[in-house]
N, C-alpha and C positions, 0 to 999 in steps of 0.2 A: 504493500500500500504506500510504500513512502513516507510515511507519517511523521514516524518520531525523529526527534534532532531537537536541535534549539532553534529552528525559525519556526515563524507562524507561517500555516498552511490555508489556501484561500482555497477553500472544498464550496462547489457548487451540484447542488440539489432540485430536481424537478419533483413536484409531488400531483398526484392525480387520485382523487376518488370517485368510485363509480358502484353505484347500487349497496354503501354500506361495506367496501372495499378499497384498501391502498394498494398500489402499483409501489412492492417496495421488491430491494436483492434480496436475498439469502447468501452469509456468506459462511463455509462450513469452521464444523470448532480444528480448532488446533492445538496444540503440546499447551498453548496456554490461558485458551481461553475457550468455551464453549460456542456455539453457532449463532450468529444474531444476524438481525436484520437494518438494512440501512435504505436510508431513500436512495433514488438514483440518480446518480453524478457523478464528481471528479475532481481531481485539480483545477484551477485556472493555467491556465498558458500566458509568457509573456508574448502581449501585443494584443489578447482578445478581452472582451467587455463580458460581465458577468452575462449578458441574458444569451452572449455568441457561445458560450463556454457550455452554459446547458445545451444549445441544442447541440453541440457538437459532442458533447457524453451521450447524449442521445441517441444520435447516428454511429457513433463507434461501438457503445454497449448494445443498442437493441436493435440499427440499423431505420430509426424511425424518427423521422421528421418534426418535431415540433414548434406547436405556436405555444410564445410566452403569452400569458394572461395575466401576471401581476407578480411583483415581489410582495414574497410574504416575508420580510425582514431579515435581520440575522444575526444569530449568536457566536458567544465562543463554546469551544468543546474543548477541554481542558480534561486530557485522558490520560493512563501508562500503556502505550503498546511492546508486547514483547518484553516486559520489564524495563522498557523508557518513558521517559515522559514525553507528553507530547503533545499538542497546539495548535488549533483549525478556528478562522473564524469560517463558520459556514453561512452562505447566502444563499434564502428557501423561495423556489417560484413555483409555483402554479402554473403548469403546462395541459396542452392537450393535442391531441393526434387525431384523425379518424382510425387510423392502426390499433389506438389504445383504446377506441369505443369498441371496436371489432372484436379485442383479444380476448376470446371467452374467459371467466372468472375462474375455473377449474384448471386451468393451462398454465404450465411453467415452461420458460425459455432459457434458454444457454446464454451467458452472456460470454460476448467475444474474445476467446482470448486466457479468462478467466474458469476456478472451479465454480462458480458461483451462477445463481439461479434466478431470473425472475418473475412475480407474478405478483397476484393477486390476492390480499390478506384481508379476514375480514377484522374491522374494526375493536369487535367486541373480542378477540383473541389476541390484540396486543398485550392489555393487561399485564403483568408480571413477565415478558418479553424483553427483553434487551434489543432495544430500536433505537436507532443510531440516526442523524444527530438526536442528543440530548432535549428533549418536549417538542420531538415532532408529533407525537401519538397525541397533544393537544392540538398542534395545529392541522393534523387530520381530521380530526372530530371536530370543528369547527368547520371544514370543509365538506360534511359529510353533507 
């Protein structure tokens, strides 16, 4: 993931609800932490603008095109990976596709590249979930 060090890391996130459902990864456990879930996104790149940088996680992880619909703010994530510390402001949008209204609610996809999975989570099973960034599972249910 690239994460831990001493710089802060500028992680961009798209989020979508549909029918009482989040479009979130799955990322599997490891030697040191168990399986959780994150919105979907990415670093920023130097040269591109936070709303270019989602669609472009977009199109690399799921191969699908999105329109921005709004910034929904954004926090710090102040976490240890791998036993380091480590440092993300994340910035959270609000995206949509026709692709992502299509994607039946029971169907998980490969994402590119990656062991990691994504699909459609229903709301009321986040609860005691490790969902990544830290109070998205509010700013989903606000979006429900």
């Amino acid at each position: 993931m690239g994460v831990a060090g001493t710089r802060i890391r500028n992680l961009l996130v798209g989020v979508v609800v549909k029918e009482g459902h989040a479009l979130l990864e799955e990322y599997p456990g490891d030697a040191w932490r168990g399986s959780f879930l994150r919105a979907i996104g990415g670093g920023l790149e130097f040269g591109e603008t936070l709303t270019e940088g989602v669609a472009r996680e977009f199109r690399e992880e799921l191969g699908v095109e999105v329109t921005i619909r709004r910034s929904l703010g954004a926090s710090d994530n102040i976490f240890t990976w791998q036993g380091v510390p480590a440092h993300e402001v994340v910035h959270v949008f609000e995206v949509s596709a026709p692709e992502l209204d299509a994607w039946p609610l029971d169907e998980r996809r490969p994402i590119a590249d990656q062991p990691n999975v994504a699909g459609w989570w229903p709301l009321a099973s986040l609860a005691g979930r490790d969902v990544y960034p830290d109070g998205i599972v509010g700013v989903l249910a606000a979006l429900r």
